[in-house]
Structure formats: structure tokens, C-alpha cells
C-alpha positions in Angstrom: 83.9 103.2 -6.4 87.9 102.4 -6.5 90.0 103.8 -4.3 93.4 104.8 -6.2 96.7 105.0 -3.5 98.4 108.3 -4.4 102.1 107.4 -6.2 105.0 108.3 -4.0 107.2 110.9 -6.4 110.3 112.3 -5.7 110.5 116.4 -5.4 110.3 118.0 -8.5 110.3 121.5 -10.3 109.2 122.7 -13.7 111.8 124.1 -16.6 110.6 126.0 -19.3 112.2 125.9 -22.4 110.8 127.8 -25.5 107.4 126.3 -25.3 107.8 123.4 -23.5 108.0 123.1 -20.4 109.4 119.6 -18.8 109.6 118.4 -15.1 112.6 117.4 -13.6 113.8 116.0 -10.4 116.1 118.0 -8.4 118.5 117.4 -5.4 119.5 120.5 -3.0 122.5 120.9 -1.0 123.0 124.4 1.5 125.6 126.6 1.2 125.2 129.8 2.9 122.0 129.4 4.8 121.0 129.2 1.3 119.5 125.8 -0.8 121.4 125.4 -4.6 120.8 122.6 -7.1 123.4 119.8 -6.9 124.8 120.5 -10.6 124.4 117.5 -12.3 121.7 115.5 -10.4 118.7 116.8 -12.3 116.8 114.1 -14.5 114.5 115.3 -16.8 111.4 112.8 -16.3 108.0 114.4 -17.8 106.9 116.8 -20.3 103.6 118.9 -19.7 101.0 119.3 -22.4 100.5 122.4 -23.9 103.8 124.2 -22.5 102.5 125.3 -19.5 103.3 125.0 -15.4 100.2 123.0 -15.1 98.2 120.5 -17.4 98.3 117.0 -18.3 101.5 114.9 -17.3 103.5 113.0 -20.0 105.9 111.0 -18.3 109.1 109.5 -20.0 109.4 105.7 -20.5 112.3 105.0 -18.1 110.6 107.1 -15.1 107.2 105.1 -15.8 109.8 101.8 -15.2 110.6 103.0 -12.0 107.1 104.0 -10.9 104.6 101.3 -13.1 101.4 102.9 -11.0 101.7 105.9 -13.1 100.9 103.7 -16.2 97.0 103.0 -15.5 96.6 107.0 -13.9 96.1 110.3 -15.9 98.8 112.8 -14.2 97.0 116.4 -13.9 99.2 119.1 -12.5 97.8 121.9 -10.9 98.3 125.2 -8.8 97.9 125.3 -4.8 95.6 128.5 -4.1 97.7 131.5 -3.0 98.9 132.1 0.6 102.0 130.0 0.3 105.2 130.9 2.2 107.1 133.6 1.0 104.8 134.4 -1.8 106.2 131.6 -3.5 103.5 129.1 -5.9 103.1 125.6 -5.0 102.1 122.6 -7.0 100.1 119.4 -6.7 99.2 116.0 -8.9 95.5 114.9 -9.1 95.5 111.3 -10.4 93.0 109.9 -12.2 92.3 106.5 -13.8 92.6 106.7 -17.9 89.7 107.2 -19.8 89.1 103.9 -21.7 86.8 106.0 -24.0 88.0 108.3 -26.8 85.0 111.0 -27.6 83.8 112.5 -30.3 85.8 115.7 -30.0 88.7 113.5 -29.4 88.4 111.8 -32.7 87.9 114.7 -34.7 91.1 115.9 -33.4 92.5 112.9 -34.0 95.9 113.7 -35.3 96.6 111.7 -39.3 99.8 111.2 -40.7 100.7 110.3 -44.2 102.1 106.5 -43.3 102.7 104.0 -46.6 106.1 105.7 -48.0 107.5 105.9 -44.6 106.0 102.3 -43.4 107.7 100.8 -47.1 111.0 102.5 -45.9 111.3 101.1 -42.2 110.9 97.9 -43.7 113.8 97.9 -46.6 116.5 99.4 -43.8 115.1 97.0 -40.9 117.9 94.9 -39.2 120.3 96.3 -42.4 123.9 96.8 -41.8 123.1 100.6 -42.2 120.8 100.9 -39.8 122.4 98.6 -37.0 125.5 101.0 -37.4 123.3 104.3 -37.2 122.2 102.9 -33.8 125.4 102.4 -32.3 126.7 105.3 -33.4 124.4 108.3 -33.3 122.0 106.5 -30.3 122.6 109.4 -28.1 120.0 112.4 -28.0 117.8 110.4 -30.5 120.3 111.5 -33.2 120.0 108.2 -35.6 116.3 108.5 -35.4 116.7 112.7 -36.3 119.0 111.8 -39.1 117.0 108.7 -40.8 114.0 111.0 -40.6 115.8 114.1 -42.1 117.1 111.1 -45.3 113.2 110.1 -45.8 112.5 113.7 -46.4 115.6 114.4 -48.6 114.9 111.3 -50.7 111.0 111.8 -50.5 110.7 115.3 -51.3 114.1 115.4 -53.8 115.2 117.9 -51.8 118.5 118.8 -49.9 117.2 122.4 -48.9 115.8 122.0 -44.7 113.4 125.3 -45.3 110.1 122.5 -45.6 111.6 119.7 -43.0 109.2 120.9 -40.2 105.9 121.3 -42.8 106.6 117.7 -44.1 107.8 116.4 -40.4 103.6 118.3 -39.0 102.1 115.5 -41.8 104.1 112.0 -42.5 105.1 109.6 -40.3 108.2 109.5 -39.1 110.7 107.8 -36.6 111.2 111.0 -35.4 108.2 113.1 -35.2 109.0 116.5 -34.2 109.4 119.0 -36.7 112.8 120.5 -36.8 113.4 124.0 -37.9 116.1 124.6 -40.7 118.5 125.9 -37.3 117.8 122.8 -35.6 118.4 120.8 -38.3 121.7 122.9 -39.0 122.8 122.0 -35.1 122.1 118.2 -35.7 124.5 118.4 -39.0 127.1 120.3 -36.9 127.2 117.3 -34.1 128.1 114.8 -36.6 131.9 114.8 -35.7 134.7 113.1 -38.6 135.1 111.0 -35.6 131.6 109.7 -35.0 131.5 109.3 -39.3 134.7 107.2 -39.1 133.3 104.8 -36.5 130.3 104.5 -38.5 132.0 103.1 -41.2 133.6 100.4 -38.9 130.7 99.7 -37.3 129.1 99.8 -41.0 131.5 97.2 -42.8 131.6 94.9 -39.7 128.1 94.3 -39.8 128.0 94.0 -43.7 131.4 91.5 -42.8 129.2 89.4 -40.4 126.2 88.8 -43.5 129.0 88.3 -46.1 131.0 85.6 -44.5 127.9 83.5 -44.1 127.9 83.5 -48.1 131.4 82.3 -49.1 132.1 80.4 -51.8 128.5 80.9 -53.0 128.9 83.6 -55.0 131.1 86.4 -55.8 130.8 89.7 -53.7 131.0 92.8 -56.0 131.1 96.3 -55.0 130.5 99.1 -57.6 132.9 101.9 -57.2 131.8 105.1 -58.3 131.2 108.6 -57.6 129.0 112.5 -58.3 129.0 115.7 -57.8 126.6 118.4 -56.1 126.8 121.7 -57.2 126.7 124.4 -55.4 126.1 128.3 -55.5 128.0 129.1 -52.6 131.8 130.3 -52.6 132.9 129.7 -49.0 132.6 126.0 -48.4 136.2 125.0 -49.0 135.4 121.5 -50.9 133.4 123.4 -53.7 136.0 124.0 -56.6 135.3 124.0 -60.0 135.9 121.1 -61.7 134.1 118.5 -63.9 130.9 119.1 -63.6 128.8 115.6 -64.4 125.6 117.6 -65.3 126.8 119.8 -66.8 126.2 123.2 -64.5 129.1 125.6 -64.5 129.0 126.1 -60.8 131.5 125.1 -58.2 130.8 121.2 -57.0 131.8 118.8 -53.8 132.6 114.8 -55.2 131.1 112.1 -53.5 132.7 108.7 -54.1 130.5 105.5 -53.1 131.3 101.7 -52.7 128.1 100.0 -53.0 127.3 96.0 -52.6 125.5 95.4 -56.3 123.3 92.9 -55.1 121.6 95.0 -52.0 122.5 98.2 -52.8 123.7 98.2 -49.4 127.0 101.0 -49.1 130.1 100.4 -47.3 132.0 102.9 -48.2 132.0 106.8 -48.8 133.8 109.6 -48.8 133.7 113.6 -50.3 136.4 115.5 -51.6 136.9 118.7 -53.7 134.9 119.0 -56.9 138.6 119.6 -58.6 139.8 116.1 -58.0 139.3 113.8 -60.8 138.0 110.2 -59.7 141.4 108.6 -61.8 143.0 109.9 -58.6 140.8 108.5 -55.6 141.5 104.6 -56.4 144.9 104.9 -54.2 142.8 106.5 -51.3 139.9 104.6 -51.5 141.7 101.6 -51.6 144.1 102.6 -48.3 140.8 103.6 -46.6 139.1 100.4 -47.6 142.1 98.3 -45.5 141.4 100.5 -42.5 138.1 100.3 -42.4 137.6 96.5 -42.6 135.9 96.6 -45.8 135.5 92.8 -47.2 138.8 92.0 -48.7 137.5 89.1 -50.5 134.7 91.8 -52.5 135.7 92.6 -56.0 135.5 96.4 -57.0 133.5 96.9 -60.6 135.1 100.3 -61.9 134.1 102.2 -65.0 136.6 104.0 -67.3 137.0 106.9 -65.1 139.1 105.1 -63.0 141.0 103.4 -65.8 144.8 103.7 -65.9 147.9 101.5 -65.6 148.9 103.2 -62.5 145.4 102.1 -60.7 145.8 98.9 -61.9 149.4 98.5 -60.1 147.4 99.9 -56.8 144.7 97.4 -57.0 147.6 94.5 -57.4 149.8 96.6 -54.6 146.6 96.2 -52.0 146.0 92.8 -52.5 142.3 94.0 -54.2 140.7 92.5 -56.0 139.0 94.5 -59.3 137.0 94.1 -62.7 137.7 97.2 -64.8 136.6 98.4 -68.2 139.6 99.7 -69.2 139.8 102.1 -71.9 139.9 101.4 -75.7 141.7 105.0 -76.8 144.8 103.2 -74.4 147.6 101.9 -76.6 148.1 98.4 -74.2 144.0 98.2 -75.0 144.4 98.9 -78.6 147.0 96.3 -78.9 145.0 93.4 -77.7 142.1 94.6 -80.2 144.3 94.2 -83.2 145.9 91.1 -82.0 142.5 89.6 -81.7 140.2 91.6 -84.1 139.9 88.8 -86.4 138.8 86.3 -84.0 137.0 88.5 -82.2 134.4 89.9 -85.3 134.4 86.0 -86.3 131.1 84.4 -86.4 132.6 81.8 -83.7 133.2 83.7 -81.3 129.7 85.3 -80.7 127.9 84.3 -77.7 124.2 84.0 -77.7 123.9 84.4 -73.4 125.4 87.6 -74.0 124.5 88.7 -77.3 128.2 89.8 -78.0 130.8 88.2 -79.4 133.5 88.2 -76.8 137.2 86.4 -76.4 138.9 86.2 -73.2 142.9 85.1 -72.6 145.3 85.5 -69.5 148.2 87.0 -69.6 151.1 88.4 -67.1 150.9 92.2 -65.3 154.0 93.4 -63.9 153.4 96.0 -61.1 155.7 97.8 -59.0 156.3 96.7 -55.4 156.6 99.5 -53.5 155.1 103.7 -54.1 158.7 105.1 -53.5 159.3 107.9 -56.3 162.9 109.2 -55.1 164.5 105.7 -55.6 167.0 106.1 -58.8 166.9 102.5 -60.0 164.0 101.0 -61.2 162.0 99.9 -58.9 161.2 96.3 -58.1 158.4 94.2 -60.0 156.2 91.5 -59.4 154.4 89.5 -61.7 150.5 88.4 -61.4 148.0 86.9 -63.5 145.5 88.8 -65.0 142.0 88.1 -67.2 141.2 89.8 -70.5 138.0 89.8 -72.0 137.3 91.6 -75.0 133.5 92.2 -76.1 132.1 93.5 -79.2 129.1 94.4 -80.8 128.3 94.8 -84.2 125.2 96.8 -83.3 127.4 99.3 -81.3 129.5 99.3 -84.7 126.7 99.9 -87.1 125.2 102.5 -84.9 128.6 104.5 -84.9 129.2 104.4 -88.2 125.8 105.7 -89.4 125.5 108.5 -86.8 128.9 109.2 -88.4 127.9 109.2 -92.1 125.5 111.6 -91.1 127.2 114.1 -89.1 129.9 114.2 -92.1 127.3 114.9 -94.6 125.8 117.7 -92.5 129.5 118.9 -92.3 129.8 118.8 -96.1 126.5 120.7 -96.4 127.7 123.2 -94.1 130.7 123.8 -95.8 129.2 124.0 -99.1 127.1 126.9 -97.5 129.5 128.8 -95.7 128.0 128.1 -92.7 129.4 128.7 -89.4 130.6 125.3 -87.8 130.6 124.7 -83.9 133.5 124.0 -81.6 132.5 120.5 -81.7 132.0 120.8 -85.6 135.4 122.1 -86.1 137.0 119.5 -84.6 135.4 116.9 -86.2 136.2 118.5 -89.6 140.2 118.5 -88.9 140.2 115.3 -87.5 138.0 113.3 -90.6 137.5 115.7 -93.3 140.5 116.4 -96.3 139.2 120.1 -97.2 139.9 121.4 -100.4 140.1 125.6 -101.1 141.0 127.7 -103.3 143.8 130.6 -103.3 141.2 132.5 -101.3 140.0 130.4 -99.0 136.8 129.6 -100.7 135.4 125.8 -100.4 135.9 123.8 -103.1 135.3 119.5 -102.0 135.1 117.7 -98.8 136.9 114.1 -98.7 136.8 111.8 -96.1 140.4 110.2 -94.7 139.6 107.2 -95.0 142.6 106.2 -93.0 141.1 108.4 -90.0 137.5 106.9 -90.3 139.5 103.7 -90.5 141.5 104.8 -87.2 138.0 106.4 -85.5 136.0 103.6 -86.2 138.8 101.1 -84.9 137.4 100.5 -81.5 133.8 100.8 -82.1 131.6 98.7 -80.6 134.4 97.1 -77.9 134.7 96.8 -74.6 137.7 95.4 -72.3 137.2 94.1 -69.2 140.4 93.2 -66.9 140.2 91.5 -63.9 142.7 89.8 -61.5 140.3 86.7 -60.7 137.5 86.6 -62.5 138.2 84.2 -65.7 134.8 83.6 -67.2 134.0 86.3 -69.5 130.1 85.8 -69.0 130.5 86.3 -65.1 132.5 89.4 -65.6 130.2 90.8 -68.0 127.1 90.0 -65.8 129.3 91.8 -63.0 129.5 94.7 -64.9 126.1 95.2 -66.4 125.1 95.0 -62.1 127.6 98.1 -62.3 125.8 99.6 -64.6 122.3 99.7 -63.0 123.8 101.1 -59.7 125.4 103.8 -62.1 121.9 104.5 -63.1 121.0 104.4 -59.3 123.0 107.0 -58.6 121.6 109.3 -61.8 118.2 108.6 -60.0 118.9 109.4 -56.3 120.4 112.7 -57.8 117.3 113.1 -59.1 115.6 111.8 -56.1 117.5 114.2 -53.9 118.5 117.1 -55.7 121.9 118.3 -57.4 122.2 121.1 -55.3 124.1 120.8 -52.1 122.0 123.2 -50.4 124.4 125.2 -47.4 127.3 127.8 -47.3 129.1 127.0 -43.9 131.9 124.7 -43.9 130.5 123.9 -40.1 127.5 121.9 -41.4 129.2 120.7 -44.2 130.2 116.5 -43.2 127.2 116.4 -41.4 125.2 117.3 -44.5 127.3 115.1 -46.6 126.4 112.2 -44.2 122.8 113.0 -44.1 122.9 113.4 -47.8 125.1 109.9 -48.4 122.2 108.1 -45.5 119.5 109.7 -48.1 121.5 108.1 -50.7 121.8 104.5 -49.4 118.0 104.3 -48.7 117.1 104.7 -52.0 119.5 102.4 -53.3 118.6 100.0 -50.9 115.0 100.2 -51.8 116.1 100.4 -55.8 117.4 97.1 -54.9 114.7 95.5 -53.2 112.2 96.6 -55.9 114.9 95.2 -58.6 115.1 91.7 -56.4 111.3 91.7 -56.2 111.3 91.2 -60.0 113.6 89.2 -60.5 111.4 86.7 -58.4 108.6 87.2 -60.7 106.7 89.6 -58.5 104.8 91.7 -60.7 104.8 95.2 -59.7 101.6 97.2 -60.7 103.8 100.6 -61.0 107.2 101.9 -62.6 109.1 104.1 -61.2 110.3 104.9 -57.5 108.2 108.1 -57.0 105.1 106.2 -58.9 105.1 103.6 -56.0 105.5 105.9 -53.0 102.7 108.6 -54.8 100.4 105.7 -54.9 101.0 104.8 -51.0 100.5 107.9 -50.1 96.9 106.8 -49.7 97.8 104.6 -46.0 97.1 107.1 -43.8 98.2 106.9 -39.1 96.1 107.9 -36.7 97.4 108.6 -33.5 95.4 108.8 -30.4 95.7 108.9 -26.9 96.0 105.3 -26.5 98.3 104.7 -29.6 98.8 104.6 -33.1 96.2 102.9 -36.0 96.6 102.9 -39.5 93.6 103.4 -41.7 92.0 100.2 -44.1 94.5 99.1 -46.6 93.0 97.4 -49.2 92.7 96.4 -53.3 95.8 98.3 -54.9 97.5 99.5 -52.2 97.5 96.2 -50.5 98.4 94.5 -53.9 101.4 96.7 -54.1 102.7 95.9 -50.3 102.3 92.3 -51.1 103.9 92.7 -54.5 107.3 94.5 -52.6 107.0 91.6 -50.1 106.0 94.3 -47.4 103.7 93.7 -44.5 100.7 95.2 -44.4 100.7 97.1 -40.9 97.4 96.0 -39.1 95.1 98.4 -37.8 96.3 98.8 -34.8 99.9 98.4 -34.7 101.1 100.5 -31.8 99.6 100.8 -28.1 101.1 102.4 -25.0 102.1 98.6 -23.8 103.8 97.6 -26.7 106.4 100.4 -26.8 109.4 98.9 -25.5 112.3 101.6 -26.7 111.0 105.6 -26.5 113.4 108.5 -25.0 116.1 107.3 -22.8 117.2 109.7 -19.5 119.4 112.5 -20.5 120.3 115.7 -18.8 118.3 118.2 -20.4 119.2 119.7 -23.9 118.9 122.8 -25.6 117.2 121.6 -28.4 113.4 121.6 -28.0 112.4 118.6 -29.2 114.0 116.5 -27.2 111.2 115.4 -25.0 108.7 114.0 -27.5 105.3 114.5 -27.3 102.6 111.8 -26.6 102.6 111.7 -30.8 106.1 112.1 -31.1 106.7 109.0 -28.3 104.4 106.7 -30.5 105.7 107.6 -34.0 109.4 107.4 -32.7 108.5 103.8 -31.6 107.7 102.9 -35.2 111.2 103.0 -36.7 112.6 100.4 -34.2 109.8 97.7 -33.5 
């Protein structure tokens, strides 16, 4: 029979906290004939199952380092019979040498986790920019592992609401595995400072720098700019104004503005501000707070017509940035290159069969103020710069335009005829294209179309301008912004994904929630991304749709035991699918006690419960970071 040497262990007393209850090592001092605690020199080192004094002994990582003969012994702690000193109780460790064999009560309570989404996950934001700066950041009390978990659920679940965080966190996989109630997650979005946020965007676009300089002069970096909204019910969170609303709600909304890598999907950039602010007016912002935070300078930002103006145009040329933007037709300077081109442009030469436009593209000077003084009485100075015009148009656009708008005129006329009631939006179509003929009392007599409106209406149908500072090829700027467009779309479906509403009513929680929310946001960009990539390489996908892939993966099921984690048999379409995404199928035993190389670091103990993981929660929070 083997003879074990008991383990030499420094004093130590048990804490209780809700219920858990955690061993910590102490050191005494005497002050008064009396011993106190030396404030500060308790370690919290072991957690013991089932939240009573005595029981099995789950020791943390870093104490196991220190003594590495605990890690082939079972730990029991258990009460001295009574007759102590003082009445007080006193306790003892049995050791005992782990039980190589897991019995059949053991595997029936076995606990299973639902693993593929979460598995498929890990692997798109592994070694990322985003998940490198999450790390640095948020590393203390586990936070970056509490706040990646929290954005799997918000983008798995299309939810922004906490209420069913703790029901989802008892049943998926997750890098961190204990559940959170809707107050703990509440106190987590409260400890996300500005500050922290700020140096997570440093830390963010220097790691995104780092991959990016590797490709220069391959090809161009783009970044599409763009933003939402989230509505929201409540009335006190001092962001949420009325303003316009992108779906539509009539409720008060916060903006979130975005700078995304097209190509990855990657973000580098975000920021919120009040739902009454129209994104015209962010570019000089954005563009300040793109300089401080180290953002690539050499990226070019693809904007839609929401930021299209001549005085966002000067900005860009003012901060050195560099920018494709489809400007808008209804602006005279845009109206004036159509009819200066229109000929050429509709001409059967000029139609380009990559594309399937025809397009035209010239240079041409921009003069830009120098400076953004307002009080200075003579005009200000100017530069001059270089800029690329491309003009696109397609006759199908055209055709489509003009039908919808024979139609809707005849319905008019119908209408009118009738003596039918015609809509706001009816109305104003009538004054603006209709000649209306009545008699002295006001009854309808004939409905003519101006033909020098339709004429006018119709002008810019089926065009688009794109202006850029550097980019002179009109096919490359095109391709740029048709990537634009498919982050654009992105964006409708991580709205979808996560949910419209914002989901809180304290201004405390707000950033935090806003940075859980924008974390939610990137990870299912990111994987949008890799998904798109994966096709483009000729991978053939058996599904469509995000939610259709990670409902079908829902099928890999985790076990955890006491001796690590396994995943179930992955085989036919669920392997195909991992294989198809160019994700590694986990093996079937992926996790053991010896492999875990980064679990729960010392800290002084916390308030919140869940800090000392579990023997699950230790395994599961290994997952995220192997």
C-alpha cells in the first residue's frame, strides 16, 4: 500500500460568502493581548464544494504551483470532534490519492454543455486584434472573459436584455462559466470605466497597426464608416433623445458610430452619442479621435451619403485622411458634373462589362480651407488638392425608376378622378409632378404631367458619384464601395442578431453596456467575415444564414468531468460544416487538469460570487484562451 507524506499548508480559515465558501490564508499580528488579521495579507487559495465549512477542496491554479503535491491528492476537509479550547471548532485535511475511475453515478451526473456555436466563436476571435486588447485591458477579476461570454449570449440569443444570462450561462459553453444574475451583470457593466474603454482602443488599433503594416503596398486598407441606433423605452439615460430613428420606432434612441476593416470585419473604432445627432456631424469627431487613437492613417474611410457634404470633405483633406465617398446627386456641385458628362456617360462606350455600369472618372482640383477658425473676418486661407471623380450609371436603376413612377402617377390620377383621399406622401408627389386642373369649385377636371419636373426628377436616376482623394481607378473604388455595402448589411443583421432595444434605464451601466453591446457587435462581424472569406475560397457552405449555421451546431455537445472536459462524436454534417468554415474539429478530449496552463489568477477576495470558479467553471474558463 502507498504511503502518501501529508502536504505542509500554511494556516488557514474559511470565508463564507453567499453560498460559497472559499479558504484563505491569513496572517495575525497582537494588539491588545488580542490576535487581528494583518489587513491586506489574506490570499484567497481554495474554494470548497458545495458551500459548506467542510467537503471536497478545490484549490486555485497558482496555490497548486506553489504546492505541486496537492495535484495527484483529493483534499477532504473535515471537523475535529468537539472539546476544543474555548468552545471554538477546529479543522483538518484528509488526503487522498485521485480516483482514476469515474463511476456510474458520476457519469450520469456528468455535467453537458451545448459546445459548437461557442467552439466556432473562440476560433474566429483567436489571436484577433480584439481579443489581444480585451486581455490587456479587462485581465483583472476575469473581466475580459465575463464580458466576451456576456457578447456570445447577446449575439447568440439576439438579445441585449441580462434577465436569461444565468439560464443560458447553466447550459453552453462558455469562457466564463458561471452564471451571472442580471445585478451581477449590471456591476460588471458599471466597472467598465471611459478610461479602461479609451485604452482599449489604443491597445485595439496598435494591434490592428502591427497586422496592417506587414501588408503595405499590397493592397489598399479600407474602413467602412458608419453608424445605428438602439431605441429605447426609458427616459432617464441622458444619450436617448429623439431623433432619426433608422427603424423606424418613435421611441427615444442612443447612435453608435463604427469604423470597421471591410476585409475582416475586424473594428477599430467606435463611439455612442445622442440619438439627436445626425451622422453628417460626427466626421469632424471621428476623424480627431481617429489621430489620437493611432488608427492607420494610411486606411481609407468608405462613407455613404449620410456623411456627404462639402464641409466633411474639407475635414477629411484638413486631417490628412484619406476617404471614398458617395456623394450626393440632389447636391448642385454633383449635379453639375452629371450634365457636364451625361452624354458620355449614357454612351454605349463608356459601359464597362467588370462592373456592369457604365462609369467615367476625371480629376479635378478641391480647394479646402486651412484652418476651422470661424471668427476670422477675411476669408480664410485655401489649399488646393487633387481629387478623383467617378460617375456610375445604370440604365436598369433608370428604367426601374421611371416605371415605379408611371405607375404611382397613374394611381394618383385614379385617385383624383375618385375623390379619393391622398396620403402625406401622395400629396407631395402630386404638387411636385402633377399640373391639376379644377374647376371654379374645386372639382377635378385633368391631371398632366410636368414634363419639365419628370425631366428634373428623373435627372439623376440611376447615378452614383464616388469621390476620393487617392483612389483613381473607378473599378477599385467601386469594388471598395460595394465591400461598404455588405458591412452596411452587417450591421442590419447584428441588429437583428442582437436586438434594437437597448435594454437599461441607469446612466451608471450605460458605457459599459454600450461596450458589451459594440464587443457583441464585432464578433458577429468578424465571423460574417470569415463565413464571406470562406466563400470566396470556394468553400461550399452546406447552410445560409448565421443563425442556420450555429442552430445546426448546436448538436456538439461538452462534457465535463472530474478529470476534464470531452466533447461528444462530431461527425457527417456537423463535421462537414467545421471543415467547410476551416474550423478544427475539437477532439474528444480536448481539456485535462494538466493541460490548463491559464485559470484564476490570486486576488484579494471580491464581492462578487463568482469569482472563484468552480471545478466546471476552471475547465470551461480554460477554453477561451488555449
Amino acid at each position: 500500500m502507498t504511503v502518501l507524506s501529508t502536504p505542509q499548508l500554511p494556516p488557514m480559515k474559511h470565508v463564507k460568502n453567499g453560498k460559497y465558501c472559499y479558504l484563505v490564508t491569513f496572517k495575525n499580528r497582537r494588539q491588545n493581548g488580542r490576535c487581528i488579521a494583518v489587513k491586506g495579507q489574506t490570499k484567497t487559495v481554495a474554494r470548497i464544494e458545495g458551500g459548506d465549512v467542510t467537503g471536497k477542496v478545490i484549490w486555485t491554479d497558482a496555490f497548486l504551483s506553489e504546492h505541486p503535491e496537492l495535484e495527484e491528492l483529493d483534499t477532504i476537509r473535515q471537523l475535529k470532534e468537539p472539546g476544543s479550547p474555548k468552545g471554538r471548532r477546529s479543522f483538518y485535511f484528509i488526503f487522498q490519492p485521485h480516483d482514476e475511475f469515474v463511476s456510474l453515478r458520476k457519469s450520469l451526473n456528468a455535467k453537458t454543455f451545448t459546445a459548437g456555436p461557442t467552439w466556432v466563436l473562440d476560433h474566429i476571435i483567436k489571436d484577433t486584434p480584439l481579443a489581444k486588447a480585451l486581455k490587456t485591458v479587462f485581465s483583472a477579476y476575469n473581466r475580459s472573459r465575463k464580458i466576451v461570454s456576456i457578447a456570445y449570449y447577446m449575439y447568440l440569443k439576439s438579445t441585449t436584455a441580462m434577465e436569461c444570462y444565468a439560464a443560458f450561462a447553466e447550459n453552453n459553453r462558455l469562457p466564463w462559466q458561471s452564471p451571472l444574475r442580471p445585478g451581477q451583470c449590471s456591476k460588471l457593466f458599471k466597472s467598465i470605466s471611459e478610461e479602461e474603454i479609451d485604452r482599449f482602443l489604443k491597445q485595439l488599433n496598435h494591434e490592428v497597426c502591427k497586422i496592417e503594416e506587414e501588408n503595405v503596398g499590397s493592397v489598399n486598407t479600407y474602413y467602412a464608416l458608419d453608424s445605428t441606433s438602439l431605441s429605447t423605452y426609458s427616459s432617464s439615460l441622458t444619450k436617448g433623445t429623439f431623433g432619426h430613428n433608422k427603424d423606424g420606432d418613435s421611441l427615444r434612441q442612443i447612435n453608435i458610430l463604427m469604423l470597421v476593416n471591410q476585409e475582416t470585419g475586424i473594428p477599430v473604432y467606435y463611439r455612442s452619442f445622442d440619438g439627436d445627432v445626425p451622422d453628417i456631424s460626427t466626421v469632424i469627431y471621428t476623424l480627431r479621435e481617429v489621430v489620437r487613437l493611432g488608427v492607420n492613417r494610411r486606411a481609407i474611410a468608405v462613407c455613404d451619403r449620410g456623411y456627404s457634404s462639402i464641409a466633411n470633405i474639407h475635414r477629411f483633406y484638413q486631417c490628412d485622411a484619406s476617404f471614398v465617398m458617395n456623394f450626393k446627386t440632389s447636391c448642385s456641385l454633383a449635379r453639375s458634373f452629371i450634365a457636364e458628362h451625361k452624354q458620355i456617360i449614357e454612351g454605349v462606350d463608356s459601359y464597362n462589362q467588370s462592373i456592369g455600369q457604365h462609369c467615367y472618372s476625371f480629376d479635378t482640383y478641391w480647394s479646402y480651407p486651412v484652418n476651422f477658425k470661424t471668427n476670422c473676418t477675411r476669408r480664410r486661407p485655401h489649399e488646393r488638392a487633387h481629387i478623383h471623380v467617378h460617375i456610375y450609371f445604370d440604365a436598369n436603376i433608370r428604367h426601374a425608376k421611371t416605371q415605379n413612377l408611371t405607375i404611382a402617377l397613374s394611381r394618383l390620377r385614379t385617385k383624383l378622378a375618385n375623390s379619393e383621399r391622398l396620403s402625406a406622401n401622395e400629396q407631395k408627389l402630386a404638387d411636385r409632378l402633377l399640373i391639376i386642373e379644377r374647376d371654379a369649385n374645386g372639382n377635378f377636371i385633368s391631371a398632366k404631367t410636368n414634363q419639365t419636373k419628370i425631366a428634373e426628377y428623373l435627372f439623376t436616376a440611376g447615378y452614383r458619384i464616388l469621390l476620393s482623394d487617392c483612389v483613381d481607378d473607378p473599378k477599385e473604388a467601386h469594388r471598395a464601395y460595394q465591400m461598404r455595402n455588405s458591412i452596411e448589411e452587417a450591421f442590419a443583421v447584428w441588429k437583428q442578431d442582437i436586438g434594437r432595444r437597448f435594454g437599461t434605464s441607469t446612466n451608471s451601466t450605460t458605457e459599459g453596456k454600450i461596450f458589451n453591446i459594440f464587443i457583441a457587435a464585432s464578433i458577429a462581424l468578424m465571423f460574417r467575415s470569415h463565413v464571406a472569406y470562406c466563400k470566396a475560397k470556394g468553400l461550399e457552405l452546406p447552410f445560409d444564414g448565421d443563425k442556420v449555421i450555429m442552430q445546426k451546431l448546436e448538436g456538439i455537445k461538452a462534457k465535463v468531468w472530474n478529470d476534464g472536459l470531452y466533447y461528444t462524436e462530431i461527425t457527417g454534417a456537423k463535421r462537414e460544416l467545421l471543415e467547410a468554415m476551416d474550423i478544427p474539429v475539437p477532439d474528444a478530449a480536448v481539456f485535462t487538469k494538466a493541460e490548463q496552463t491559464e485559470l484564476l489568477q490570486d486576488e484579494e477576495l471580491e464581492e462578487d460570487e463568482s469569482f472563484i470558479a468552480s471545478t466546471v467553471d476552471e475547465l470551461a474558463a480554460a477554453i477561451a484562451t488555449d
